[in-house]
ZAMARGU-4260 file (C-alpha; in steps of 0.2 Angstrom, whole numbers, plus 5000, padded with zeros to 4 digits):
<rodrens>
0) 5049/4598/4545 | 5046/4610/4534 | 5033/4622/4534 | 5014/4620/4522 | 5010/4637/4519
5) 5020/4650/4507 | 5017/4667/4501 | 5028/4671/4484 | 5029/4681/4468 | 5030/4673/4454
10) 5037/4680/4440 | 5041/4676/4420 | 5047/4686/4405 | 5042/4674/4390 | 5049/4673/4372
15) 5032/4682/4364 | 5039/4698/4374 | 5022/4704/4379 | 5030/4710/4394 | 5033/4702/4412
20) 5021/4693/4423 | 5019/4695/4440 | 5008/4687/4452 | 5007/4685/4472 | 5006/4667/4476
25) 4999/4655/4488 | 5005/4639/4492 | 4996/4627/4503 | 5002/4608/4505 | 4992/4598/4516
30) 4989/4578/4514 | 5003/4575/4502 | 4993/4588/4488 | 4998/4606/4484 | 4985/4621/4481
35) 4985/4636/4477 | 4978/4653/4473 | 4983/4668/4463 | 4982/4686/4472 | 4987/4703/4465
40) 4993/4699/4446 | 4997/4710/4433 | 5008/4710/4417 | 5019/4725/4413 | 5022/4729/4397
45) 5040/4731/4388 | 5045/4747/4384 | 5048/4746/4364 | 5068/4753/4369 | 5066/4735/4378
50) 5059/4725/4365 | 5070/4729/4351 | 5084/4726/4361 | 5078/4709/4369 | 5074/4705/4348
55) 5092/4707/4345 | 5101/4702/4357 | 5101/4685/4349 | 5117/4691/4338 | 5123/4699/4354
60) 5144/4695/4358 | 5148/4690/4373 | 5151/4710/4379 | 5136/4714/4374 | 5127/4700/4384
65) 5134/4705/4400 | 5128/4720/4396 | 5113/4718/4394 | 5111/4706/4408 | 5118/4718/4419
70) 5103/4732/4414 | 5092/4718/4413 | 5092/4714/4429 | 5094/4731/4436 | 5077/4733/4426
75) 5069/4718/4433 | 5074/4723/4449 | 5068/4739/4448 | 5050/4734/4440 | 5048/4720/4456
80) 5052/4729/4467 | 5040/4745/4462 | 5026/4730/4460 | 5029/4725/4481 | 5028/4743/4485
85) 5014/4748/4474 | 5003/4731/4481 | 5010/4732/4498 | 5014/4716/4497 | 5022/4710/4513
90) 5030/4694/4523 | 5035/4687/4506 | 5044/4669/4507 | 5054/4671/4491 | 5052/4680/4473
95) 5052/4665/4460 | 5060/4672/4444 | 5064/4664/4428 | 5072/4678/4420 | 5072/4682/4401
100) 5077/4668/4389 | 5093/4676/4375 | 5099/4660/4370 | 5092/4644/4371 | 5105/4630/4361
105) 5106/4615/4375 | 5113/4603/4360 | 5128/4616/4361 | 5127/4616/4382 | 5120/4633/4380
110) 5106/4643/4388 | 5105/4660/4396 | 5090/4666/4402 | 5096/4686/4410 | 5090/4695/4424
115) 5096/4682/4435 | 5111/4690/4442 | 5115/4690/4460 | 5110/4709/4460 | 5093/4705/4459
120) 5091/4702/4476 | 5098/4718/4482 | 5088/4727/4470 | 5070/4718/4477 | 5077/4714/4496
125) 5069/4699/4495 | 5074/4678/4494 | 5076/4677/4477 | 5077/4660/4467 | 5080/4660/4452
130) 5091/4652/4436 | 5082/4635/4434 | 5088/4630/4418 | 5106/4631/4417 | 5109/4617/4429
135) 5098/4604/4419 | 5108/4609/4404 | 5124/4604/4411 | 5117/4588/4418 | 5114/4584/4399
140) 5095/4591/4397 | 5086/4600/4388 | 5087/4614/4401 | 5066/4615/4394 | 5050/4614/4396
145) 5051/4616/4416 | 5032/4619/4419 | 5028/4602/4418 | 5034/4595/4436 | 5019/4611/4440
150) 5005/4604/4428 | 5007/4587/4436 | 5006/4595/4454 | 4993/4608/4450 | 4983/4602/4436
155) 4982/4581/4435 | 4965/4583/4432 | 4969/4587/4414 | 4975/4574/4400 | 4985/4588/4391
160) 4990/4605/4397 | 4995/4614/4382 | 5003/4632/4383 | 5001/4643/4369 | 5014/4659/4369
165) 5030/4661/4360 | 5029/4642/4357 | 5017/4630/4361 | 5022/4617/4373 | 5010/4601/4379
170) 5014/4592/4393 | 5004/4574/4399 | 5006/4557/4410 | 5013/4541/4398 | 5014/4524/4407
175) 5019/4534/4424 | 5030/4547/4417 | 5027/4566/4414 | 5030/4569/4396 | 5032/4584/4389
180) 5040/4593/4375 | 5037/4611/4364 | 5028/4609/4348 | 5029/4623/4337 | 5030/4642/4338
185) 5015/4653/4340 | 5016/4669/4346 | 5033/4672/4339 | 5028/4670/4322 | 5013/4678/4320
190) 5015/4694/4329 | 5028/4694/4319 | 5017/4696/4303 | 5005/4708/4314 | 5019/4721/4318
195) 5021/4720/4300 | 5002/4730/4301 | 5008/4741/4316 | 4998/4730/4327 | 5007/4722/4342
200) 4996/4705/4339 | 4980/4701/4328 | 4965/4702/4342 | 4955/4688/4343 | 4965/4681/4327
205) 4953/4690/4316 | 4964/4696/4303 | 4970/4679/4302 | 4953/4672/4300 | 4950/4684/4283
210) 4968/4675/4275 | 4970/4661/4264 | 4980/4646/4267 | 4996/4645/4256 | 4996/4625/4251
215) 5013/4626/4247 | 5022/4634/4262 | 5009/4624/4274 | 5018/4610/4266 | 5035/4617/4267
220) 5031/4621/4286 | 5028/4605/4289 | 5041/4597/4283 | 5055/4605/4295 | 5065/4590/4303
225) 5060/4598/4321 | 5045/4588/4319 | 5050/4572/4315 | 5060/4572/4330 | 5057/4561/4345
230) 5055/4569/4362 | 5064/4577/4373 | 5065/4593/4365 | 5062/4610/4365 | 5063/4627/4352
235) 5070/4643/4356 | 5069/4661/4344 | 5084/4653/4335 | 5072/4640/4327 | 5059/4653/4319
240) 5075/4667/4315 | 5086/4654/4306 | 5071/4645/4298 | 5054/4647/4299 | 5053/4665/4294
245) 5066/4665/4281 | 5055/4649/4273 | 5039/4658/4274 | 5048/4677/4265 | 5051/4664/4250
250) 5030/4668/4249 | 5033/4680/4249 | 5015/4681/4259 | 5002/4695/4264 | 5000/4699/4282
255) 4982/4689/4284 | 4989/4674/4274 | 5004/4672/4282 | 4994/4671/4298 | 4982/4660/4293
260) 4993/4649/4285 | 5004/4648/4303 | 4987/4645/4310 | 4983/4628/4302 | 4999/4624/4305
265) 4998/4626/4324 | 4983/4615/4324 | 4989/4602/4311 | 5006/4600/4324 | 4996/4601/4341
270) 4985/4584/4335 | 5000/4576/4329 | 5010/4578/4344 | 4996/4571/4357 | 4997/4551/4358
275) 4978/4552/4360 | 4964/4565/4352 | 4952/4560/4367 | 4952/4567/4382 | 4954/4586/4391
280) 4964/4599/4386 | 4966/4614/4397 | 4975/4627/4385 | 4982/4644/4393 | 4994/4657/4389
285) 4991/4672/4375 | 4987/4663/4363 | 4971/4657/4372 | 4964/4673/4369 | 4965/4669/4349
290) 4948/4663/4346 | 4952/4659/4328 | 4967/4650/4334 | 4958/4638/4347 | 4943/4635/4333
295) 4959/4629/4322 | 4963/4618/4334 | 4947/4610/4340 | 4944/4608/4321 | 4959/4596/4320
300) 4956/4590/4337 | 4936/4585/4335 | 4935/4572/4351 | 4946/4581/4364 | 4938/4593/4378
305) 4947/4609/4376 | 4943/4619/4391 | 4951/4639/4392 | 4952/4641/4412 | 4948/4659/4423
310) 4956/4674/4414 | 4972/4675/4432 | 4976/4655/4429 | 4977/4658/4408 | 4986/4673/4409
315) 5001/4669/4424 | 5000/4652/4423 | 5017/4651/4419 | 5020/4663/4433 | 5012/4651/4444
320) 5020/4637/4439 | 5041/4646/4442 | 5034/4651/4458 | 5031/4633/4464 | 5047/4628/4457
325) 5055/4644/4467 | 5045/4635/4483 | 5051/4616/4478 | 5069/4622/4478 | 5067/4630/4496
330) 5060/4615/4500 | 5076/4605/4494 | 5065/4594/4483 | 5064/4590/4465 | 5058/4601/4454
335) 5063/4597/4437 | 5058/4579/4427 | 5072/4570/4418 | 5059/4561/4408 | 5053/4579/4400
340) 5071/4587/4401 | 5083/4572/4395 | 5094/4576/4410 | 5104/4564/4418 | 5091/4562/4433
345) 5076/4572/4441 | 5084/4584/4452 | 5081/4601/4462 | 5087/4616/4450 | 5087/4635/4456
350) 5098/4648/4464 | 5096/4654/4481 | 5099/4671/4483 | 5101/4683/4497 | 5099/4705/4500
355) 5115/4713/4503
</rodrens>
């Protein structure tokens, strides 16, 4: 039988590069129901050396990957291991790591998320589980969104749990199945525009709030094929390098309207994408903290409960959510949704791996 009660450390590097998550974990299943609750969390913040590289590795060959893989993952191991020692964190079941998406191109069987390599372990002395979405790519997913199979287990009370960071993705029950699927970018786009102020992001959305939408590029934004296309599917960095910002720089836009421009058109795509605009919507992430950016939303979204949750779930939700999926694969049960993923089947995704 296997055992109810799990102590874990969740961890996620996410595409906005605001740094990684870390959160202590506990799991509780009793009566066919999982609980949990969030301990000592904290995110630690890239060193810029980090983020520039992590930016460009995009164009990385395929030496330069396994380069970068090989320090990322001496990095990581080196920052979760410090983060046990530092919080005495002790009798850990596993550390749930998803690793930091480079490429994401599953129509071309490709993803790579780094900091995944079978170092890790030695590095943290820990179980680690890790690499979830290379094995639903080659069963003919998407390789992406995971955090669903976790928003149905943790979350069911909510019609919609959308998560706003690099991109936003929703994920909801339809006539039995879990359903989900990324909508836009968010975060990606418009810290883009507010590194072009020397600010890391536009607090509170505030600069955005004092822009001007741009009718035309609103339109031209729109417009792009991703959205016309059914589900599943899913964006990675390539999407906003290859189109989206190259579109917008024919505006040849301001900061502030750029943003604000982005910002309707995160709102206009988050009401489209949901089948019904009634109902509750628990929204978390980064971009959760943009007031301006949640008003958009609501605006568009006038029947729907939008409910923010406490600051721990927002924040390391996703966190959270790798951490069960860490705990489902030690469990030997499924832990990815072929009806979000378009794989071949639900199945149980993850490496195991162990401390020399």
């Amino acid at each position: 039988m296997s055992k109810q009660t799990y102590h874990i450390l969740g961890v996620m590097s996410g595409t906005s590069l605001d740094g990684i998550d870390l959160a202590e974990l506990f799991f509780t299943y009793e009566n066919g129901l999982w609980t949990y609750e969030i301990g000592t969390a904290a995110t630690l913040p890239y060193p810029e050396s980090w983020i520039t590289q992590l930016k460009a590795a995009i164009t990385f060959s395929e030496n330069e990957l396994q380069q970068i893989n090989l320090d990322y993952t001496s990095y990581l191991g080196t920052a979760i291991s410090k983060f046990i020692a530092d919080h005495q964190l002790h009798n850990l079941d596993a550390v749930c790591s998803h690793g930091h998406t480079i490429l994401h191109q599953p129509q071309k069987g490709i993803t790579l998320q780094i900091g995944n390599l079978p170092e890790i372990a030695t590095y943290v002395q820990q179980t680690v589980v890790c690499d979830f979405r290379v094995q639903d790519v080659k069963m003919g997913g998407q390789g992406a969104p995971l955090v669903p199979i976790g928003d149905r287990t943790l979350f069911n009370e909510y019609t919609y749990c959308l998560n706003l960071g690099g991109f936003s993705n929703v994920s909801f029950e339809h006539n039995g199945q879990r359903l989900a699927f990324d909508i836009s970018p968010v975060n990606t786009v418009l810290n883009f525009y507010a590194n072009q102020l020397g600010l890391p992001y536009d607090e509170s959305g505030k600069i955005a709030a004092s822009g001007k939408i741009i009718t035309e590029l609103f339109e031209t934004l729109n417009a792009f094929d991703y959205y016309q296309q059914s589900f599943p599917k899913s964006l990675g960095f390539e999407f906003v390098r290859e189109k989206v910002l190259p579109e917008m720089e024919k505006f040849n836009p301001t900061p502030d309207d750029a943003m604000r421009t982005f910002i309707e058109h995160i709102g206009w795509q988050t009401a489209r994408a949901l089948p019904s605009k009634k109902g509750k919507l628990l929204a978390t992430g980064g971009g959760a903290y943009n007031t301006f950016l949640i008003e958009r939303i609501k605006a568009h979204l006038p029947e729907m409960e939008l409910i923010i949750p406490d600051a721990k779930t927002l924040e390391f939700k996703e966190a959270l959510i790798f951490g069960l999926l860490g705990v489902l694969r030690l469990r030997n049960e499924i832990n990815v949704l072929s009806s979000v993923t378009g794989a071949k089947q639900d199945h149980c995704s993850g490496v195991i791996l162990y401390p020399n």
